[in-house]
ZAMARGU-4260 file (C-alpha; in steps of 0.2 Angstrom, whole numbers, plus 5000, padded with zeros to 4 digits):
<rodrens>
0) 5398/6137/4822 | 5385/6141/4838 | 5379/6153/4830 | 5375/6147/4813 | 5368/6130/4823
5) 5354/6139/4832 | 5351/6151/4816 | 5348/6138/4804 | 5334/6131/4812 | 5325/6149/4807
10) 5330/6157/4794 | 5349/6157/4785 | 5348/6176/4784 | 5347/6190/4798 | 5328/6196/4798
15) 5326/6211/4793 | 5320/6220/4809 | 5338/6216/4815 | 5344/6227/4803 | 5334/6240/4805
20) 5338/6242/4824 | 5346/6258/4831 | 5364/6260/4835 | 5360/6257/4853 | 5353/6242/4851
25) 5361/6235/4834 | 5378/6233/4846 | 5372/6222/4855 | 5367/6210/4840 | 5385/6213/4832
30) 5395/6209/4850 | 5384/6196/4853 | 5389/6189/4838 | 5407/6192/4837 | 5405/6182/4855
35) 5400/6168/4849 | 5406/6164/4830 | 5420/6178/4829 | 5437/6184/4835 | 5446/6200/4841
40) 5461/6201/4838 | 5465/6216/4844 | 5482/6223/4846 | 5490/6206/4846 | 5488/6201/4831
45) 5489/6219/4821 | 5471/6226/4824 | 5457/6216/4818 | 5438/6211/4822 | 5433/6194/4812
50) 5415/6188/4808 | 5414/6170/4804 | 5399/6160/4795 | 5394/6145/4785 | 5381/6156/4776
55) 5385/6168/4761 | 5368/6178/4764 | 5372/6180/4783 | 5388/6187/4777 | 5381/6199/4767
60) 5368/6205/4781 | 5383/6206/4794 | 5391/6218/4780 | 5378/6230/4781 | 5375/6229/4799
65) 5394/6234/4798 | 5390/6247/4783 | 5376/6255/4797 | 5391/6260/4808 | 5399/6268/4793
70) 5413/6252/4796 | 5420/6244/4778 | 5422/6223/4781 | 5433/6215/4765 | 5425/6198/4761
75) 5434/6182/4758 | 5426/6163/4757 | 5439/6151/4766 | 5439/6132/4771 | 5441/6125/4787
80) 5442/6106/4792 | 5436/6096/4809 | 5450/6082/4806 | 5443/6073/4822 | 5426/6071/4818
85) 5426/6072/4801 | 5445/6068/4794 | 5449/6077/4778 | 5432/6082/4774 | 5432/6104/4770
90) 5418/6115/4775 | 5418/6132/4766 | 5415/6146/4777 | 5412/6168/4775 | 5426/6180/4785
95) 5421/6197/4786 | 5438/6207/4791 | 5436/6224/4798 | 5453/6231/4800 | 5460/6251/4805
100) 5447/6255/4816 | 5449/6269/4830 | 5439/6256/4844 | 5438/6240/4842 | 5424/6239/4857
105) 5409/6235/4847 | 5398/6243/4862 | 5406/6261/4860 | 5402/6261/4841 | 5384/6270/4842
110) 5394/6285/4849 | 5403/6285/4832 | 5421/6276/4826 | 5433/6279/4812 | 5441/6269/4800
115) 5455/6271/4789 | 5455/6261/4773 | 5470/6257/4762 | 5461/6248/4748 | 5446/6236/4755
120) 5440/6225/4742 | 5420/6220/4742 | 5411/6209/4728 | 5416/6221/4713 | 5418/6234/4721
125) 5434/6242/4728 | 5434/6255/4742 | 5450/6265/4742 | 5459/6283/4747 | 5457/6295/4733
130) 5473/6305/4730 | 5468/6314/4715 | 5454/6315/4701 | 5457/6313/4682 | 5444/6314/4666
135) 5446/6295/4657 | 5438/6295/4640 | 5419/6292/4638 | 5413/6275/4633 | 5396/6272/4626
140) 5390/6260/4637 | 5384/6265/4655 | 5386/6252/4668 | 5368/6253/4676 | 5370/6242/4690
145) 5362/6228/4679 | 5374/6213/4681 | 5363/6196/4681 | 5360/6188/4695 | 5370/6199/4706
150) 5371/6220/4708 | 5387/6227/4705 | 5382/6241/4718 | 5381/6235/4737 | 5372/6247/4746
155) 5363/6239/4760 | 5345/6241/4760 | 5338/6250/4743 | 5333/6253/4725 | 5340/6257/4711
160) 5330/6268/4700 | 5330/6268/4681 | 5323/6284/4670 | 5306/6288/4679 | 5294/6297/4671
165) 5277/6304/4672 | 5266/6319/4678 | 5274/6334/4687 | 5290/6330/4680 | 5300/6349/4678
170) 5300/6351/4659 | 5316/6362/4659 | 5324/6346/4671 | 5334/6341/4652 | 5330/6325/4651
175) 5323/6318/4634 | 5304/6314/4639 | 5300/6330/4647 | 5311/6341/4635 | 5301/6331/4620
180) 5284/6333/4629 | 5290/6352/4632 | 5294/6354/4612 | 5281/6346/4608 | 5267/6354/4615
185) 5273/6371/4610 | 5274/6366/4592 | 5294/6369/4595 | 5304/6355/4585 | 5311/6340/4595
190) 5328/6341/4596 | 5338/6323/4595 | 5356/6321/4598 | 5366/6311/4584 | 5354/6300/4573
195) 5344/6296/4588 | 5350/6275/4589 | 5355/6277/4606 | 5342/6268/4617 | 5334/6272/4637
200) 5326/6262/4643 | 5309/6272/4652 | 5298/6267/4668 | 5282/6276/4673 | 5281/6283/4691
205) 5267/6272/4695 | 5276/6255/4692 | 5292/6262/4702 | 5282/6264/4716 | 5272/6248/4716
210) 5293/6241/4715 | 5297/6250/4732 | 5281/6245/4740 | 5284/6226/4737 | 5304/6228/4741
215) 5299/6238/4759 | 5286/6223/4763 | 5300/6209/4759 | 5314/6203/4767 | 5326/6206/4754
220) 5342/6217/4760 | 5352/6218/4745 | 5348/6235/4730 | 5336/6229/4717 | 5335/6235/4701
225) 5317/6243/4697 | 5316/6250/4680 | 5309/6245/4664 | 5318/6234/4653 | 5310/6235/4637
230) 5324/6248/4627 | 5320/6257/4613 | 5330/6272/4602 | 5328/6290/4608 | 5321/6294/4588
235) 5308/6280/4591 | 5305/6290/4608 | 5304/6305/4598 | 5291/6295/4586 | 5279/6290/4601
240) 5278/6308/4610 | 5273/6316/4591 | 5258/6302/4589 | 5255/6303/4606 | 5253/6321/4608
245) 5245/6326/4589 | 5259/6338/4588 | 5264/6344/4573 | 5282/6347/4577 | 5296/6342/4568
250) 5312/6333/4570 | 5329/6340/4571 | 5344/6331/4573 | 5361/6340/4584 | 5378/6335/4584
255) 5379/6321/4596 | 5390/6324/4615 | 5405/6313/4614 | 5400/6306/4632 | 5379/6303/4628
260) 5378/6284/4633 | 5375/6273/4617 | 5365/6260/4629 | 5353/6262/4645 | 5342/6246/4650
265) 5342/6237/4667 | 5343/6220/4670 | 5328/6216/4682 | 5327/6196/4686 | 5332/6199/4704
270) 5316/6209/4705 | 5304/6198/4694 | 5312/6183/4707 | 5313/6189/4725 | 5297/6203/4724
275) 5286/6195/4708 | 5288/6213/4702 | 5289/6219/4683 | 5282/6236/4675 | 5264/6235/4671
280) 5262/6252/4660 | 5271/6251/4643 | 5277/6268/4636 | 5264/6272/4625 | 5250/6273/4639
285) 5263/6281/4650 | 5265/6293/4639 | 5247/6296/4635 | 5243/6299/4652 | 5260/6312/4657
290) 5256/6323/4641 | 5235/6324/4645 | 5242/6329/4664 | 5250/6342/4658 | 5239/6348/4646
295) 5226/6347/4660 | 5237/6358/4671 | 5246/6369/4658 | 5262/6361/4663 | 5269/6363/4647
300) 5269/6382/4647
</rodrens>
């Protein structure tokens, strides 16, 4: 592919300032190369814009090039053979498929286009018309976007935040740090839900945005989870802020909500490999430091 021959020598993924283009100028890059490795089908052949390549990481930058326009691609891996040259031999190749658009001129799309989606499937996830909403039955896991080796969320460039904490947090906000730091502080009892095993896993504000620095100076495209993976039990959280804070406040125990999430903890190996970023600032000193800024300030009143 012409296009994927003269890339290759560079880089097999689209650089970044690429994807940052504006609209204006970020046609051009896509016609350009629907020009040379895609096809359009047009009204012949029921409505379709094609983007072929040998790379799996040029595919996934064409998707959010796509995704900037606000245009859904569905993703397939094919096969193709050059039986002249090379006889049964198969090369694997990406299609991007954009189907149901209202213009299929690439160059008119910075002055907005529409798409109508059936069902379009991505990776793991499945973009679809909603026709009604339900309530399903609460499980105790939540699904944090922690899938090894691969994020279950595609949402071009960005990060995917985790239970931050630390100074000027709202105490009244009703998450369990500030609410424990709040109860605390005012010799108020600490009020845990159930028998306190279900587990969070806490970063300090501090390590999340060393994380966004290092993912905003590296050429990484795809989310990346930034949290702190070290899980522990909201009673054992409960524990720390008591020694932490010299309070005096007991522990009360309250029916737990059927749809509290037993587990929280995020898988971070795409962030320790692609950004050589993990937290630095364990719990206990985090804490230390968010209870003496509030106590500095008079936050907790």
């Amino acid at each position: 592919m012409l296009f994927d021959e003269v890339f290759q020598v560079l880089r097999p993924e689209i650089p970044p300032w690429i994807l940052q283009l504006p609209l204006s100028r970020l046609k051009w890059f896509l016609e350009g190369y629907r020009e040379g490795d895609g096809t359009h089908s047009g009204k012949k052949l029921g409505h379709e814009l094609c983007f072929d390549t040998a790379s799996e990481r040029r595919a996934k930058d064409l998707a959010v090039i796509l995704l900037r326009f606000g245009v859904v691609a569905s993703f397939g891996r094919y096969e193709t053979t050059f039986k002249r040259k090379y006889g049964e031999r198969r090369f694997p190749f990406f299609r991007l498929t954009v189907c149901e658009v209202s213009d299929f001129d690439i160059l008119g799309w910075d002055r907005g286009v529409i798409q109508t989606l059936n069902a379009r499937r991505q990776g793991d996830l499945v973009w679809a018309r909603v026709s009604s909403v339900s309530k399903s039955p609460a499980t105790p896991y939540v699904y944090d976007f922690s899938v090894p080796e691969a994020e279950n969320f595609f949402g071009g460039v960005g990060v995917c935040c985790h239970n931050t904490y630390g100074p000027r947090m709202r105490l009244t906000d009703g998450r369990a740090i500030p609410t424990f730091i709040r109860q605390a502080l005012a010799g108020e009892p600490l009020s845990v839900y159930g028998d306190g095993s279900q587990t969070r896993s806490f970063t300090y504000i501090s390590d999340l945005v060393d994380g966004i620095w290092k993912l905003m100076q590296s050429p990484v495209n795809d989310p990346v989870n930034i949290g702190n993976p070290r899980e522990m039990t909201l009673l054992e959280l409960a524990k720390h802020i008591l020694r932490v804070s010299g309070s005096r406040s007991e522990i009360t125990f309250a029916p737990l909500p059927t749809d509290d999430p037993k587990v929280r903890q995020p898988d971070i190996d795409k962030a320790r490999r692609l950004l050589g970023w993990e937290p630095t600032v364990d719990v206990e000193e985090g804490l230390r430091r968010t209870i003496e800024w509030y106590r500095g300030t008079g936050g907790a009143r």
